[in-house]
Biopython code that builds the backbone (N, CA, C, O; Angstrom):
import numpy as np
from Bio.PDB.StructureBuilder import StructureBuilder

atoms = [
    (1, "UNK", "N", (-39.912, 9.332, 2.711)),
    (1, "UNK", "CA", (-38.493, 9.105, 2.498)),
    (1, "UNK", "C", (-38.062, 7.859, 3.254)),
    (1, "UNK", "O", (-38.538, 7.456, 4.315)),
    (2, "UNK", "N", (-36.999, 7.263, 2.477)),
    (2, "UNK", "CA", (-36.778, 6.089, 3.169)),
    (2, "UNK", "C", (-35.571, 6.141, 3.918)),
    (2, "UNK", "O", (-34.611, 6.704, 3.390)),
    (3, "UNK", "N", (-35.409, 5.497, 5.420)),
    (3, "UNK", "CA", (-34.618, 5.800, 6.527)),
    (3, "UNK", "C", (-33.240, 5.217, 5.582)),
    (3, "UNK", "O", (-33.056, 4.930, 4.399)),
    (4, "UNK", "N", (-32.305, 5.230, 7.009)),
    (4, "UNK", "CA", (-30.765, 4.861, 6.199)),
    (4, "UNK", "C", (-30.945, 3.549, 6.158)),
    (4, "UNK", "O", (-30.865, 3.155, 4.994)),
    (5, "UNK", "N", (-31.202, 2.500, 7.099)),
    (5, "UNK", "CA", (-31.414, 1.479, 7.224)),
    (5, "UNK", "C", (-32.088, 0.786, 5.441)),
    (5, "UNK", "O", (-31.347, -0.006, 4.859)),
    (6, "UNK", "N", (-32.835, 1.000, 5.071)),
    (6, "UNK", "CA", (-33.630, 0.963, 4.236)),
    (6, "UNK", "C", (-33.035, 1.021, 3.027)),
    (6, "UNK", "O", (-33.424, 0.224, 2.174)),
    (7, "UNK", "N", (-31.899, 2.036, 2.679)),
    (7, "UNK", "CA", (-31.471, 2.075, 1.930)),
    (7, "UNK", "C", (-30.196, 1.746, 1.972)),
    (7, "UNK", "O", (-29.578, 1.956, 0.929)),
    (8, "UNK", "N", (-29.458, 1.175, 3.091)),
    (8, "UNK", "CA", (-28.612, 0.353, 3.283)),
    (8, "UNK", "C", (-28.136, -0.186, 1.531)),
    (8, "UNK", "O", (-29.022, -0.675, 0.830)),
    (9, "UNK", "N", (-27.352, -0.104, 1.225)),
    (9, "UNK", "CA", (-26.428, -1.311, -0.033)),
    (9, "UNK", "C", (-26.625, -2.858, 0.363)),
    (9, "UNK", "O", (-26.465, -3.164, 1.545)),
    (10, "UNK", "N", (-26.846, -3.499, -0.249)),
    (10, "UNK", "CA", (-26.893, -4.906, 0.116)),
    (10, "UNK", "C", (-25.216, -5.310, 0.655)),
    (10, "UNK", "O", (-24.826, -5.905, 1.659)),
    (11, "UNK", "N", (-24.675, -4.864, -0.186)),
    (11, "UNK", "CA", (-23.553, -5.781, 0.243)),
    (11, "UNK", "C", (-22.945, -4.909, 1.636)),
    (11, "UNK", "O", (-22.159, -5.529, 2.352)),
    (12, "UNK", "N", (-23.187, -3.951, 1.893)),
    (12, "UNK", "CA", (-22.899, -2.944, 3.302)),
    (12, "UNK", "C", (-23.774, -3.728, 4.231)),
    (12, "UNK", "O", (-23.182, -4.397, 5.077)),
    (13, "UNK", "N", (-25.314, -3.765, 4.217)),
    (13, "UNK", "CA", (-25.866, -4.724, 5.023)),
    (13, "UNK", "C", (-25.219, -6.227, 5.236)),
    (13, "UNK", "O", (-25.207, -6.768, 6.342)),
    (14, "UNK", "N", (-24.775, -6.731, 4.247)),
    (14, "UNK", "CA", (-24.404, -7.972, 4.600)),
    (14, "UNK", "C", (-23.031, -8.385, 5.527)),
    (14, "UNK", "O", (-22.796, -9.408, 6.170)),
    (15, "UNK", "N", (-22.336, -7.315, 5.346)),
    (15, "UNK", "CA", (-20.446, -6.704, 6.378)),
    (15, "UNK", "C", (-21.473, -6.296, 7.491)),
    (15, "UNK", "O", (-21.620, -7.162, 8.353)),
    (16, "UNK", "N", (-21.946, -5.565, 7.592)),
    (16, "UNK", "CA", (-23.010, -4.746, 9.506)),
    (16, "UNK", "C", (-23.792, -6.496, 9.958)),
    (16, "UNK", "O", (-23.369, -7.121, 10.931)),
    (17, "UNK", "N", (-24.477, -6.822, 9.421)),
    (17, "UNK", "CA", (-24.625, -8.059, 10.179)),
    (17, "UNK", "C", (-24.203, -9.290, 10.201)),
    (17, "UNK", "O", (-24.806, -10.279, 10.620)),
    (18, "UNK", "N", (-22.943, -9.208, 9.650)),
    (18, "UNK", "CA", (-21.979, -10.264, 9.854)),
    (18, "UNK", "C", (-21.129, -9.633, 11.078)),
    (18, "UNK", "O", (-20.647, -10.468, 11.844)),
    (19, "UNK", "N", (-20.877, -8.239, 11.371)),
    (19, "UNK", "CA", (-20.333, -8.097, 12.673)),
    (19, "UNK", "C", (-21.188, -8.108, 13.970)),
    (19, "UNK", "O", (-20.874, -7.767, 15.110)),
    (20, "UNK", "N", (-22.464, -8.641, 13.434)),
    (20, "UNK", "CA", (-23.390, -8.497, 14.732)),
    (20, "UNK", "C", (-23.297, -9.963, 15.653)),
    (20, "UNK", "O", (-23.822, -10.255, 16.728)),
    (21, "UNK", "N", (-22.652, -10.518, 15.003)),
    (21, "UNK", "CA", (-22.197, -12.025, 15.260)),
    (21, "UNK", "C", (-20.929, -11.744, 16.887)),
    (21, "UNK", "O", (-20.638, -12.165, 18.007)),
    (22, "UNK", "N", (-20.599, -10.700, 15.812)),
    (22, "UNK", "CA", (-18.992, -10.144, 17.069)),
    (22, "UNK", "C", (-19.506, -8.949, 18.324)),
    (22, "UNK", "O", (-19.157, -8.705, 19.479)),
    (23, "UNK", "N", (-20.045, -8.656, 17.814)),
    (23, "UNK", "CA", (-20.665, -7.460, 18.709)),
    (23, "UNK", "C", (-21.846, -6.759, 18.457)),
    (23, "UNK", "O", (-21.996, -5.601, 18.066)),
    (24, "UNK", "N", (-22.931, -7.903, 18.825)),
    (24, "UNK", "CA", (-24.196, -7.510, 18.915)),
    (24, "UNK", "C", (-24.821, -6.607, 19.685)),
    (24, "UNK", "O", (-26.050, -6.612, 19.624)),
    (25, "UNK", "N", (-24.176, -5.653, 20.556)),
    (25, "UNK", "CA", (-25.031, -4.922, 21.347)),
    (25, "UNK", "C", (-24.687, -3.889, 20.764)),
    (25, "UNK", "O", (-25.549, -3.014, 20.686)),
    (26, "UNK", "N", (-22.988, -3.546, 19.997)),
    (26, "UNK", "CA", (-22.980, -2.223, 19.224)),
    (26, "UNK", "C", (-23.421, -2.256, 17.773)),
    (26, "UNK", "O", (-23.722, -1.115, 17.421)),
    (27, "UNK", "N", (-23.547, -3.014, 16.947)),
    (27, "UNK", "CA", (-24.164, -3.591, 15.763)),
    (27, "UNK", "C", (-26.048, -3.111, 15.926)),
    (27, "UNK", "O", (-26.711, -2.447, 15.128)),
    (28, "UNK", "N", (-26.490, -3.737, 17.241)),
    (28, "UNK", "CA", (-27.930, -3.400, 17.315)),
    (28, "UNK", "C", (-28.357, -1.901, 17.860)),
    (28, "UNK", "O", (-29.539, -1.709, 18.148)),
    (29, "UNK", "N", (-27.533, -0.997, 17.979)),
    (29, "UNK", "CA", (-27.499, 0.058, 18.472)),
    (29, "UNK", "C", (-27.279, 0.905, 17.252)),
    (29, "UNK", "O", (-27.791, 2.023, 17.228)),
    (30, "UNK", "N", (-26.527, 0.455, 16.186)),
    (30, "UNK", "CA", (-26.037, 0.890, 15.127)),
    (30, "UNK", "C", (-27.574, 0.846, 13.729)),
    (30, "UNK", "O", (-28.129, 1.811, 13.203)),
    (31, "UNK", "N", (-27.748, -0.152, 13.592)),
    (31, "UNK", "CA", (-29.175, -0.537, 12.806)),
    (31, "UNK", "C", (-30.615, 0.481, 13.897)),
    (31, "UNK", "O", (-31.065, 1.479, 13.334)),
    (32, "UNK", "N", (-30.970, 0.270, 14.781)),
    (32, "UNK", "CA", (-31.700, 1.166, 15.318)),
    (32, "UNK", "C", (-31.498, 2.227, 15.047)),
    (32, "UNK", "O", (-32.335, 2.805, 14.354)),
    (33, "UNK", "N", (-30.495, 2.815, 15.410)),
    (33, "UNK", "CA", (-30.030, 4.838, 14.299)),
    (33, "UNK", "C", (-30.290, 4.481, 13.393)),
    (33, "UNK", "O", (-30.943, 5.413, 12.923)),
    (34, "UNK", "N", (-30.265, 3.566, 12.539)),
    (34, "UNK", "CA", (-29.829, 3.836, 10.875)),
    (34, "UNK", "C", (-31.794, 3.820, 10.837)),
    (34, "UNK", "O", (-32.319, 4.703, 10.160)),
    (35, "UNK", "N", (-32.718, 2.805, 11.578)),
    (35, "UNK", "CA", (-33.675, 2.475, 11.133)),
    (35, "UNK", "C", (-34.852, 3.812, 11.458)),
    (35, "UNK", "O", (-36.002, 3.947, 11.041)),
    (36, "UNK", "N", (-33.976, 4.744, 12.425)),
    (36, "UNK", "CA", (-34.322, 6.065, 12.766)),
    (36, "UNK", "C", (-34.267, 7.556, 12.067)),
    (36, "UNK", "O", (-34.995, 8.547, 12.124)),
    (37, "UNK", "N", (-33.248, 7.281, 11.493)),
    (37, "UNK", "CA", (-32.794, 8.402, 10.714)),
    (37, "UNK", "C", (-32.591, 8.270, 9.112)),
    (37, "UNK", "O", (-32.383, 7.247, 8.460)),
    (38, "UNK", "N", (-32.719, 9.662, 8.653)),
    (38, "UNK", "CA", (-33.179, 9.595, 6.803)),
    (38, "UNK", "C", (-31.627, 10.135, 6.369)),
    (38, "UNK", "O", (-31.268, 9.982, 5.202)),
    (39, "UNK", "N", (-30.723, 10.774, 7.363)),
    (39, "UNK", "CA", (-29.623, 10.943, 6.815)),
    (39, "UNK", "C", (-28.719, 10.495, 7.997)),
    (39, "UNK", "O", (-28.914, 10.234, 9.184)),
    (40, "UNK", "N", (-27.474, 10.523, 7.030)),
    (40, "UNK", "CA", (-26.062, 9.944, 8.118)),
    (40, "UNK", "C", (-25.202, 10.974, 9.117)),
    (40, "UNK", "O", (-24.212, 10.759, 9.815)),
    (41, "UNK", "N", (-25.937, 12.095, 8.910)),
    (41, "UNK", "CA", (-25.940, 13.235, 9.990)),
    (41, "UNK", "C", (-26.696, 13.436, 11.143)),
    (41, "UNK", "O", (-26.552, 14.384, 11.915)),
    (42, "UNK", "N", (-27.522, 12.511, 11.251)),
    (42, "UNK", "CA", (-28.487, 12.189, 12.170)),
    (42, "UNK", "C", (-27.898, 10.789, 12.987)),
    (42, "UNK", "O", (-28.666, 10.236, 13.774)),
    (43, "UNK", "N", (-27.105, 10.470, 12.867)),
    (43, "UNK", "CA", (-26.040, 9.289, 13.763)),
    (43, "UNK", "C", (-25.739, 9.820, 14.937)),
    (43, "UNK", "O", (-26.189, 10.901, 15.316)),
    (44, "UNK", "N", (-25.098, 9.227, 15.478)),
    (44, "UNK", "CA", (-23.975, 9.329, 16.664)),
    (44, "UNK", "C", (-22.753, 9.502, 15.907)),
    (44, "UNK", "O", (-22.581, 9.097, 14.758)),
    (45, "UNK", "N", (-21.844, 10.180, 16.680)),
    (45, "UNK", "CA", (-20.133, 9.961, 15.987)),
    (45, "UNK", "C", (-19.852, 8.695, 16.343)),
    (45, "UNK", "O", (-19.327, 8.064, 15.426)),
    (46, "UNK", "N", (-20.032, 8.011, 17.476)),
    (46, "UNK", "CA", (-19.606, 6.998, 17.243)),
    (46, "UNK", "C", (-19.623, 5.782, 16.688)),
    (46, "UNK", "O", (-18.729, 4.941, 16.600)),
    (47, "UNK", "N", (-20.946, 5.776, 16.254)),
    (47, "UNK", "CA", (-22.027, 5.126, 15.132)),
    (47, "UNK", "C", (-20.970, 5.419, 14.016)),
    (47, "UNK", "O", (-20.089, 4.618, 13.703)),
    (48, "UNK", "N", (-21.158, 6.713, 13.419)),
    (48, "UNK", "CA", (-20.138, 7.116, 12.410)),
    (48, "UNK", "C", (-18.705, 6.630, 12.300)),
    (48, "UNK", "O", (-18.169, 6.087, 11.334)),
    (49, "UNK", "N", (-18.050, 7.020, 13.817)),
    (49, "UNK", "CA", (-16.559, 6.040, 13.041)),
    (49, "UNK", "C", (-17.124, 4.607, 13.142)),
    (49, "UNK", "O", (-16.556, 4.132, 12.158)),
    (50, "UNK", "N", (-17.687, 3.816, 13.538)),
    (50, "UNK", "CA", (-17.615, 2.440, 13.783)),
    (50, "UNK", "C", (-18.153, 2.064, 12.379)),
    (50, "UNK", "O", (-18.217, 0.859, 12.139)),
    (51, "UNK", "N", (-18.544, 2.926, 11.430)),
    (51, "UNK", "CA", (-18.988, 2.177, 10.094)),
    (51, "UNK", "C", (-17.622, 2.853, 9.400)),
    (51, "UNK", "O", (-17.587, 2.610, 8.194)),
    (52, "UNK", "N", (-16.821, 3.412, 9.739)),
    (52, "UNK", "CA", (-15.988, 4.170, 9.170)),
    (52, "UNK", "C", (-14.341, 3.187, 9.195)),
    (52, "UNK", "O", (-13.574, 2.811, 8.309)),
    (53, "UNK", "N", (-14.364, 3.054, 10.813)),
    (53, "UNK", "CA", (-13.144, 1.881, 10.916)),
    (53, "UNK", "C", (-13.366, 0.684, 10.352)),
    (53, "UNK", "O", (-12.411, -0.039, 10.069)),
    (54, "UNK", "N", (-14.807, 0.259, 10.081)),
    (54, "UNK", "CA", (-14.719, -1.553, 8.779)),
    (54, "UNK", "C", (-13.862, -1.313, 8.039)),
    (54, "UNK", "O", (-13.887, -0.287, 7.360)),
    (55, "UNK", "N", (-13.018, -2.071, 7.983)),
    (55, "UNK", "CA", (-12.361, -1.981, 6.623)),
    (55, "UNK", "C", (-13.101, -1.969, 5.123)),
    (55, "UNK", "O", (-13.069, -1.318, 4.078)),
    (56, "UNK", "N", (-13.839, -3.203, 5.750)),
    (56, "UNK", "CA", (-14.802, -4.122, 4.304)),
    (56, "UNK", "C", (-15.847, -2.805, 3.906)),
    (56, "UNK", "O", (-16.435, -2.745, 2.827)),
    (57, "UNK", "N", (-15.959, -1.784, 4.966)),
    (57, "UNK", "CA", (-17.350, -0.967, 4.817)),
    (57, "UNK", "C", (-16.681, 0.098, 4.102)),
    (57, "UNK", "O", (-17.307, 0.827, 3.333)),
    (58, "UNK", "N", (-15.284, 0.241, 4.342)),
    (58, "UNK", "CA", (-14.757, 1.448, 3.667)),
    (58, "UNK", "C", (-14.004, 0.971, 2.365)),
    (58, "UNK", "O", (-13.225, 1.719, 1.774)),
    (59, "UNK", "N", (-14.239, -0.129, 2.011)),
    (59, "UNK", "CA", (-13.957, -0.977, 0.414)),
    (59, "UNK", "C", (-15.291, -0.960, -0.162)),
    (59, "UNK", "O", (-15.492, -1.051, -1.373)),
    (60, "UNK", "N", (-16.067, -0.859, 0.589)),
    (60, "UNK", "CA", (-17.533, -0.483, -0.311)),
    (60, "UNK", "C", (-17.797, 0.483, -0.581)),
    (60, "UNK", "O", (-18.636, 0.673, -1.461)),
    (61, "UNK", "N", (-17.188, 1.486, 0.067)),
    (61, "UNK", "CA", (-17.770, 3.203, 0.519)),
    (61, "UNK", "C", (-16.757, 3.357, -0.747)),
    (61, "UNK", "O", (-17.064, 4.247, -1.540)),
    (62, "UNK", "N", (-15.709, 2.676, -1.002)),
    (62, "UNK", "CA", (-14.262, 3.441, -2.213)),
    (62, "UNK", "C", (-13.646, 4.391, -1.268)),
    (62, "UNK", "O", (-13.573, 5.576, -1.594)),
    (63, "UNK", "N", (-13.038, 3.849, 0.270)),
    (63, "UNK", "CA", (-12.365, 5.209, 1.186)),
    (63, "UNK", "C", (-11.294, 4.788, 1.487)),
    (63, "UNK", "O", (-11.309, 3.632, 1.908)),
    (64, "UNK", "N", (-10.104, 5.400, 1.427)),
    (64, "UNK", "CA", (-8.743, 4.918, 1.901)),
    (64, "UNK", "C", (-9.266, 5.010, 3.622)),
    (64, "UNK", "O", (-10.226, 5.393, 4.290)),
    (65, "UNK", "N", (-7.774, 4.308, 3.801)),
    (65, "UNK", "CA", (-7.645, 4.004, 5.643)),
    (65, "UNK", "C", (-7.848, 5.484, 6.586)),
    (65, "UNK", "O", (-8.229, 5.499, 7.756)),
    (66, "UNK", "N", (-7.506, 6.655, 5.789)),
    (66, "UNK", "CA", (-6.811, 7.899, 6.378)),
    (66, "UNK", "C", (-8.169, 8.652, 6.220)),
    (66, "UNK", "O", (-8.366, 9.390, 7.186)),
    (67, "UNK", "N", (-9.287, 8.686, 5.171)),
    (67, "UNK", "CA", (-10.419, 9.106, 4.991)),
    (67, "UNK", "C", (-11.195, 9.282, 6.277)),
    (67, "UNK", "O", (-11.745, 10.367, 6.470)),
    (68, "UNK", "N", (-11.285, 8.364, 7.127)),
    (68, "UNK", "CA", (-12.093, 8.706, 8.375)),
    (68, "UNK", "C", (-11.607, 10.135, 9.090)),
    (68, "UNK", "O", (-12.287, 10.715, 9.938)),
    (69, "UNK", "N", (-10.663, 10.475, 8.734)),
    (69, "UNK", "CA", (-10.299, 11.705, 9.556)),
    (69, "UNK", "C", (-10.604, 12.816, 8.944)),
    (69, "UNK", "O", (-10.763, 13.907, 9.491)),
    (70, "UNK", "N", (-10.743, 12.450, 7.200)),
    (70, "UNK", "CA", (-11.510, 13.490, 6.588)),
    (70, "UNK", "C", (-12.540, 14.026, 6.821)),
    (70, "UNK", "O", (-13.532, 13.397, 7.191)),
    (71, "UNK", "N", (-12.509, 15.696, 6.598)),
    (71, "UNK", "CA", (-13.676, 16.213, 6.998)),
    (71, "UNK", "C", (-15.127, 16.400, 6.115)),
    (71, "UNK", "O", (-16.107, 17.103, 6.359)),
    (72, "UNK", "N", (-14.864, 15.545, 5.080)),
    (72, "UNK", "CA", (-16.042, 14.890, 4.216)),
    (72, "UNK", "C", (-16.362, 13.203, 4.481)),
    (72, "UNK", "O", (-17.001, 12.456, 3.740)),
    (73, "UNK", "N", (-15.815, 12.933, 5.554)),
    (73, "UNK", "CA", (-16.432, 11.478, 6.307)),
    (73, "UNK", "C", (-17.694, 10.951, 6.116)),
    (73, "UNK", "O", (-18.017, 9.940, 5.492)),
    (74, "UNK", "N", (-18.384, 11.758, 6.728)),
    (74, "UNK", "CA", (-19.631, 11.868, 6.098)),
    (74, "UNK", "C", (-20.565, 11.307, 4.849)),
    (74, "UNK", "O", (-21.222, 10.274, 4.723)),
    (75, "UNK", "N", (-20.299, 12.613, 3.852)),
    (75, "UNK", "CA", (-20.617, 12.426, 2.830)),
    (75, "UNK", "C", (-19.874, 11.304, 1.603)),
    (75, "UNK", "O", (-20.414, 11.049, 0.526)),
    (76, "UNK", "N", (-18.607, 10.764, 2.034)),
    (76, "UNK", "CA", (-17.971, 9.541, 1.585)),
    (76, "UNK", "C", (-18.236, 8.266, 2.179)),
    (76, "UNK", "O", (-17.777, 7.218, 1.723)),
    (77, "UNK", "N", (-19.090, 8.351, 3.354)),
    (77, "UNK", "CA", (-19.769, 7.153, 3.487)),
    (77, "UNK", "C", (-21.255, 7.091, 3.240)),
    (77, "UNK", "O", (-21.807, 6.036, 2.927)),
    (78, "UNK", "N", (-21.877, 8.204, 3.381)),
    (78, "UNK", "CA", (-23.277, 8.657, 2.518)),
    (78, "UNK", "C", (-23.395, 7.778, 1.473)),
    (78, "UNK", "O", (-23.997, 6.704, 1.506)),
    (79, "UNK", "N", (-22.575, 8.446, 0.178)),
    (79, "UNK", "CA", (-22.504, 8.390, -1.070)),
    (79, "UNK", "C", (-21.863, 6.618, -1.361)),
    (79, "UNK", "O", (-22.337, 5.911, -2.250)),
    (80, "UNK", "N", (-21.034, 6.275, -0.671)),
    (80, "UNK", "CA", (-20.713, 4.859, -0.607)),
    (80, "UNK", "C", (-21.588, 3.874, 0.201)),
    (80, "UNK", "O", (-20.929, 2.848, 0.028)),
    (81, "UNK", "N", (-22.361, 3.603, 0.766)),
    (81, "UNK", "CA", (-23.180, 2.876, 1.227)),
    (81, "UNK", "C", (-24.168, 2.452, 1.380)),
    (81, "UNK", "O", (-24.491, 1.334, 1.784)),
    (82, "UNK", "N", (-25.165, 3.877, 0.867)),
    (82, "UNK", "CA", (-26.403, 4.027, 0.686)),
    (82, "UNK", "C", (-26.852, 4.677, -0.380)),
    (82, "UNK", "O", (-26.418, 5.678, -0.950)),
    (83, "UNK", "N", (-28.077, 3.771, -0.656)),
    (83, "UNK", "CA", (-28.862, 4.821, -2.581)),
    (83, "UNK", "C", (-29.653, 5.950, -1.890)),
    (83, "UNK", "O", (-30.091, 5.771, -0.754)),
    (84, "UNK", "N", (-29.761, 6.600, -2.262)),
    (84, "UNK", "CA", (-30.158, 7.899, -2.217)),
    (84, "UNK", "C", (-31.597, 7.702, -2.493)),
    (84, "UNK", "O", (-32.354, 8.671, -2.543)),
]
sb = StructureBuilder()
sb.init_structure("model")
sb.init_model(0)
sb.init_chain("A")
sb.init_seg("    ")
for serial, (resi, resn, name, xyz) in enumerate(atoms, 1):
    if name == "N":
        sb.init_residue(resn, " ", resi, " ")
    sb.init_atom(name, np.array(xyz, "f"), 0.0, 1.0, " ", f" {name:<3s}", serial, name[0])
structure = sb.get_structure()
C-alpha cells in the first residue's frame, strides 16, 4: 500500500511545498507523517488542522472555512487530497 505522502494530489503537493518555503520545520515534520503513514488517521492533530487551516488545501479538498471543526475532518480531507 502506498503511504499518504505517495499519494499526495499533485496539486496538494505543490500548496505543502510551497509552504515549506514559510515554514520548513513544520512543513518537514508534516511530509515525514505523511511519508509514514497509509492513512490520515495515523497523523498528529496538529498535522491534521495545519493541512486543514490552508485555505488553498481546503479549495482542493472542496471544504468550506467552518469544515475543520467538522467531525468528518478527516475523511473530507482524505477524500480531497489523496487517491486512494
Amino acid at each position: 500500500m502506498k503511504n499518504l505522502f505517495e499519494r499526495l494530489k499533485p496539486e496538494a503537493k505543490a500548496v505543502i511545498e510551497g509552504e515549506a518555503n514559510k515554514y520548513p520545520l513544520s512543513v518537514s515534520a508534516i511530509l515525514e507523517q505523511m511519508k509514514s503513514s497509509n492513512y490520515i488517521g495515523e497523523l498528529q492533530y496538529d498535522s491534521v488542522m495545519w493541512l486543514a487551516r490552508d485555505s488553498k488545501l481546503r479549495e482542493i479538498a472542496g471544504m468550506h472555512a467552518w469544515d475543520y471543526m467538522d467531525h468528518t475532518l478527516s475523511s473530507k480531507l482524505s477524500e480531497g487530497l489523496f487517491y486512494n
